[in-house]
C-alpha positions in Angstrom: 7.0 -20.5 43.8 3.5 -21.2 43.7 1.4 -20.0 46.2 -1.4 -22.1 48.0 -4.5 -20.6 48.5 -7.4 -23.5 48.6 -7.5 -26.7 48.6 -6.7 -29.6 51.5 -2.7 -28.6 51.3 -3.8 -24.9 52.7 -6.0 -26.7 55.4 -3.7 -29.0 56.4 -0.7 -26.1 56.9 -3.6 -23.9 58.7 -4.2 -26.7 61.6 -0.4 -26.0 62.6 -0.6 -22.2 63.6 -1.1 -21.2 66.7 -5.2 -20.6 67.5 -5.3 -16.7 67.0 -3.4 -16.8 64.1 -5.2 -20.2 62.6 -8.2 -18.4 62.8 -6.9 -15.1 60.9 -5.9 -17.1 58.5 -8.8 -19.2 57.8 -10.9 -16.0 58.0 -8.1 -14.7 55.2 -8.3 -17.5 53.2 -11.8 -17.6 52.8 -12.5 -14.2 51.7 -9.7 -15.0 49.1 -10.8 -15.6 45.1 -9.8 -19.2 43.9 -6.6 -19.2 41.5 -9.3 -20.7 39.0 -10.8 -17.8 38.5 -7.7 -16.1 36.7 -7.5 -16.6 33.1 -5.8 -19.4 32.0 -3.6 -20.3 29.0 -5.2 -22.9 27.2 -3.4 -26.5 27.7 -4.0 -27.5 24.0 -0.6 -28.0 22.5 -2.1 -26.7 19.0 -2.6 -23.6 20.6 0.9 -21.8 19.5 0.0 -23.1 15.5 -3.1 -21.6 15.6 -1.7 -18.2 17.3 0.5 -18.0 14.9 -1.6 -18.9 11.6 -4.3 -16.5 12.6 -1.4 -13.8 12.7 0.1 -15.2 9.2 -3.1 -15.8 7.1 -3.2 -11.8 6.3 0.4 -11.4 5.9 0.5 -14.4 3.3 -2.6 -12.9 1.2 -0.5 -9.5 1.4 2.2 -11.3 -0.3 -0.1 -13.2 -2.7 -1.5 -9.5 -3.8 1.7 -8.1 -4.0 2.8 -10.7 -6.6 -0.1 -9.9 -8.7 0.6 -6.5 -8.2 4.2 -6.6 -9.3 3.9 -8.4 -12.5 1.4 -6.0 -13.4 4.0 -3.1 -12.7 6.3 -4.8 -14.8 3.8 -5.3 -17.6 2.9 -1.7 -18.2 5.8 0.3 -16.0 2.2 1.6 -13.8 -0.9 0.0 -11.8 1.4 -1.1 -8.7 -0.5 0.8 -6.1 -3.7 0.9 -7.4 -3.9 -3.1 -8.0 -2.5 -3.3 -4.5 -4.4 -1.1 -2.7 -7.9 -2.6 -4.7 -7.2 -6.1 -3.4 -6.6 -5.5 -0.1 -9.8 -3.6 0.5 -11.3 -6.5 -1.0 -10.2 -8.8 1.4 -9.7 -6.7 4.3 -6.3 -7.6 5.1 -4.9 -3.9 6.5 -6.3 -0.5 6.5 -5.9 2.1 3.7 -2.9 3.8 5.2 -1.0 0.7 6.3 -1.3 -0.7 2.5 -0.6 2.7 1.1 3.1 2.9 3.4 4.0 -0.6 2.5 3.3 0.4 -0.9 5.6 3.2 -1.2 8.4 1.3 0.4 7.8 -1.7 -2.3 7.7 0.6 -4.9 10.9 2.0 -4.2 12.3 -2.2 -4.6 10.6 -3.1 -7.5 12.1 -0.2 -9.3 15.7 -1.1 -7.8 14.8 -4.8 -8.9 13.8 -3.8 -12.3 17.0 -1.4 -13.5 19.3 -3.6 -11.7 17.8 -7.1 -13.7 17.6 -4.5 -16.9 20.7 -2.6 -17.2 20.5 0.2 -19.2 19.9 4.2 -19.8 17.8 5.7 -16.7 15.8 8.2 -18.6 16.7 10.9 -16.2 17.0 13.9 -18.5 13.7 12.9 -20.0 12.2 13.1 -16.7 13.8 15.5 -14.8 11.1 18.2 -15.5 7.9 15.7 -15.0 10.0 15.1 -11.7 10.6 19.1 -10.5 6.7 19.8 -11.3 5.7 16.3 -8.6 7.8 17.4 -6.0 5.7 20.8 -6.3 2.5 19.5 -6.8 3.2 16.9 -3.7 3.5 19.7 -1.5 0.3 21.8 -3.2 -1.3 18.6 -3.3 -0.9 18.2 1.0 -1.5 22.0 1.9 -4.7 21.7 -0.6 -5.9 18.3 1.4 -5.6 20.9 4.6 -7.1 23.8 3.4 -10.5 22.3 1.6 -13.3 21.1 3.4 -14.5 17.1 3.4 -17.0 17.9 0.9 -14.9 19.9 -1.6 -12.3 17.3 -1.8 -15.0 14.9 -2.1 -16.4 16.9 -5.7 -12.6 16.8 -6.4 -12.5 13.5 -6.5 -15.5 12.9 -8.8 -14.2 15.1 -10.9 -10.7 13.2 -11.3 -12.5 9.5 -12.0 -14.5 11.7 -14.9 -11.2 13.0 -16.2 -9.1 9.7 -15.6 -12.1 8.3 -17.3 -11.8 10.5 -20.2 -8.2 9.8 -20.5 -8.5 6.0 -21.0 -11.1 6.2 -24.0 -9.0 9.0 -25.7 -6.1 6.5 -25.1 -7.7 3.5 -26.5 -9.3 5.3 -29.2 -6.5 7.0 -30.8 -4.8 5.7 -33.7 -1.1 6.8 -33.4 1.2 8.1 -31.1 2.3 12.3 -31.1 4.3 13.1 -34.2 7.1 14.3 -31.6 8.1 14.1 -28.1 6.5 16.7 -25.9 8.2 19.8 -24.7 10.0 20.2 -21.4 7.0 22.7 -20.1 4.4 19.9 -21.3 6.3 17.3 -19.0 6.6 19.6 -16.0 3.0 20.5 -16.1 2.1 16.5 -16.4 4.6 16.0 -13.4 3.0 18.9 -11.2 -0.5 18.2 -11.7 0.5 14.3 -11.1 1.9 15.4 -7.7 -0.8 17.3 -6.4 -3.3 14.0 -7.3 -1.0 12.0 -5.6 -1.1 14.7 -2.7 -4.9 14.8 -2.7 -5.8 11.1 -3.4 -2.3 8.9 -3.4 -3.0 8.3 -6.8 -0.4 9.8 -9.0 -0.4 8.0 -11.8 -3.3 8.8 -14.4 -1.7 11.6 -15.6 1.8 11.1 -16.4 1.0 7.3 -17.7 -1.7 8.9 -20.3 1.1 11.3 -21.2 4.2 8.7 -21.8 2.1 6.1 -23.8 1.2 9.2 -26.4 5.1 10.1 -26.7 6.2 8.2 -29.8 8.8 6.1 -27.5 10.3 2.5 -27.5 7.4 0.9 -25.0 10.7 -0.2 -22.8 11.8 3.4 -22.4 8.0 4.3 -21.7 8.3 1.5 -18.5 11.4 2.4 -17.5 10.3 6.7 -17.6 7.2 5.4 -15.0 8.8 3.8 -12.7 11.8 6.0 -11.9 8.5 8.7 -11.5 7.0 6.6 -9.4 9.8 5.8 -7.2 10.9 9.0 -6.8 7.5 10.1 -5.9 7.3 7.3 -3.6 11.1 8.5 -2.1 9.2 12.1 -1.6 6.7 10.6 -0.1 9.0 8.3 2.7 10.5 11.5 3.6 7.6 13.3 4.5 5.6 10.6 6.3 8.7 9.2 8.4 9.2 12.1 10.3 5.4 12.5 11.0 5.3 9.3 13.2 2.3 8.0 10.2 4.3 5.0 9.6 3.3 2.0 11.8 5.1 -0.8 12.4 2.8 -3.4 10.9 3.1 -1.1 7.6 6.9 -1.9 8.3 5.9 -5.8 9.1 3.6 -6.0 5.8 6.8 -4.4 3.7 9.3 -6.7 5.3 7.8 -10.0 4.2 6.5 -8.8 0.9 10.0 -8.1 0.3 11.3 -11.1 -1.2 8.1 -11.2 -3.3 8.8 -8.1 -5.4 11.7 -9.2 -6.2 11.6 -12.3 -6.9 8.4 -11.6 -9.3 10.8 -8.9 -10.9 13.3 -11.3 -11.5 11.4 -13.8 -13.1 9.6 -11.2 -15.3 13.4 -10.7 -16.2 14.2 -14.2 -17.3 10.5 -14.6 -18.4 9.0 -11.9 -20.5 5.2 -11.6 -21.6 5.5 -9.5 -24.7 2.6 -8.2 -25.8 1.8 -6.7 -29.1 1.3 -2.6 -28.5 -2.5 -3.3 -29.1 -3.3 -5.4 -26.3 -0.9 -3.0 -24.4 -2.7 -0.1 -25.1 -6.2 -1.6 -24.1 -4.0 -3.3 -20.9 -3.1 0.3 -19.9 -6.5 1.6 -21.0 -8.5 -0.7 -19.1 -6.2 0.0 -15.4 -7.1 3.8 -16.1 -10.8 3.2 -16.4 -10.4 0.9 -13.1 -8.7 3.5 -11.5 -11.1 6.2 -12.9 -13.8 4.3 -11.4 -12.8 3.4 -8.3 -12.4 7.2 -7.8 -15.8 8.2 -9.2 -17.8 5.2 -6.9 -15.7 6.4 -3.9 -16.5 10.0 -4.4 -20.0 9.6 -5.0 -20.8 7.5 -2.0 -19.0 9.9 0.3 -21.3 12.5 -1.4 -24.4 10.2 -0.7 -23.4 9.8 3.0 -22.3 13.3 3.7 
C-alpha cells in the first residue's frame, strides 16, 4: 500500500489525532522529502521498445559481422577471427576479450556446421602433428605472455606483422605449389609456432594457412585441414579460459544469438557454392594475411609510440 506523505489527504488524516500527537506528526511530516523527489519510471509507453532496442542494436550488428565472417571462413577454411574481431573494433560493439570468447565458441559451430553439411574424410592423420606442436606452443605461448615485459611483447608483435607480411607476398608471388607434401616434423613445427602466436596474440592462423596453401592438396582438403586446426585450437582454448572465470556472460549472450547465424550461413554456403578459380584464391588468402599482417604491425607500433 501506498503511503501518504503530502498532500491535502495527509492534512486532512492529521486534524483527527489527538493535539500532542497532531503536532508530532505535522512536525514529522514536514521535515519529510516529497515522494516526487524519488526517481520515477518514465510513463511513456515506448519506453520498454526503446530499452530493449538500445540493448539489441549491438547484438544484431554482432550477428550481421558474424555472417560476413562466416562466409569468409567458408571461402578460404581461415579469416574467421580476424574478420570478426576487425569489425567489431570498428563499430565498437564489445570489447576485445568478449569478441575473442564468442569467437572461439563460434568457431567450434562453424566447423561442426561445415563437416556435418560436407560429409567426408576429416584429415586427422594429416593434422595430428600440426595439432601436438599447438597444444605446446598454446601453453609456451601463455607462460611467454607472463614472463615478458609490455614492451617486449610489444617488439614481438611488430615483428609477427613483418613476417605475416612476408608470408603473403611469398604466397602470392609463387608460381606452384611444393613438389611434395611436407614432413611430419615440418607440420609439428608449423602447428607449435602457430600455438604460441595464438598464445601471445589470439592469432593463430598465419602460419599454418601459409603452410597448407603451399602443400600440393585438393583446395577442399586444404579447408577442411584449417578448420579442424582451428577448432581444436579454439577447444584448447575453452578449456583453459572456463575454468579461469575470463568468460563473461555477455561473451555467452553475444555466442548464443550469433548461433543460428553461423549456421545458417554454413548451410547455405553448402547448397550455394562460390567457386573460385585457385588464382583469385590465392590472392583471396594472400590479401587476409597482409590484413592480418598489418593490423599487427599498426597495433604494435602505436603501443611502441605511446609506451
Amino acid at each position: 500500500m501506498r503511503a501518504v506523505t503530502s498532500g491535502p489527504v495527509a492534512a486532512s488524516w492529521v486534524t483527527l489525532l489527538p493535539f500532542p500527537l497532531r503536532q508530532a506528526t505535522a512536525s514529522t511530516l514536514a521535515t519529510t522529502p516529497r515522494m516526487a523527489q524519488l526517481p520515477q519510471r518514465p510513463t511513456d509507453d515506448s519506453y520498454p521498445v526503446q530499452a530493449i532496442l538500445s540493448e539489441a542494436g549491438p547484438v544484431l550488428v554482432f550477428m550481421a559481422c558474424v555472417a560476413l565472417a562466416t562466409y569468409a571462413q567458408n571461402l578460404t577454411g581461415f579469416a574467421f577471427s580476424l574478420i570478426l574481431l576487425g569489425l567489431v573494433s570498428v563499430f565498437h560493439i564489445a570489447s576485445v576479450s568478449d569478441t575473442a570468447n564468442a569467437a572461439t565458441v563460434l568457431s567450434l559451430i562453424n566447423a561442426w556446421t561445415y563437416f556435418r553439411a560436407r560429409p567426408g574424410v576429416v584429415p586427422w592423420q594429416l593434422m595430428k602433428p600440426a595439432l601436438n606442436g599447438s597444444t605446446l606452443g598454446v601453453i609456451v605461448g601463455l607462460v611467454l605472455l607472463t614472463w615478458l615485459s609490455g614492451g617486449a611483447v610489444n617488439w614481438l608483435r611488430g615483428l609477427l606483422g613483418v613476417s605475416i607480411l612476408g608470408c603473403a607476398v611469398l604466397l602470392v608471388t609463387q608460381g606452384r605449389p611444393l613438389p611434395v607434401v611436407s614432413g611430419r616434423t615440418s607440420f609439428a613445427v608449423i602447428g607449435g609456432l602457430s600455438g604460441v602466436l595464438g598464445g601471445l596474440f589470439s592469432s593463430s592462423g598465419p602460419p599454418i594457412v601459409f603452410h597448407m596453401y603451399r602443400q600440393p592438396l585438393d583446395r577442399e582438403l586444404v579447408r577442411r585441414a584449417l578448420l579442424l586446426m582451428f577448432a581444436f585450437n579454439s577447444l584448447v582454448r575453452l578449456v583453459i579460459v572456463l575454468p579461469t572465470g575470463n568468460f563473461s556472460w555477455y561473451s555467452a549472450l553475444l555466442a548464443g544469438c550469433a548461433m543460428p547465424v553461423v549456421y545458417v550461413a554454413t548451410r547455405l554456403h553448402h547448397r550455394l557454392p562460390n567457386k573460385l578459380q585457385p588464382r583469385t584464391l590465392k590472392w583471396l588468402v594472400g590479401g587476409l594475411l597482409a590484413a592480418a599482417g598489418s593490423t599487427l604491425l599498426a597495433s604494435a607500433w602505436t603501443a611502441i609510440a605511446q609506451g
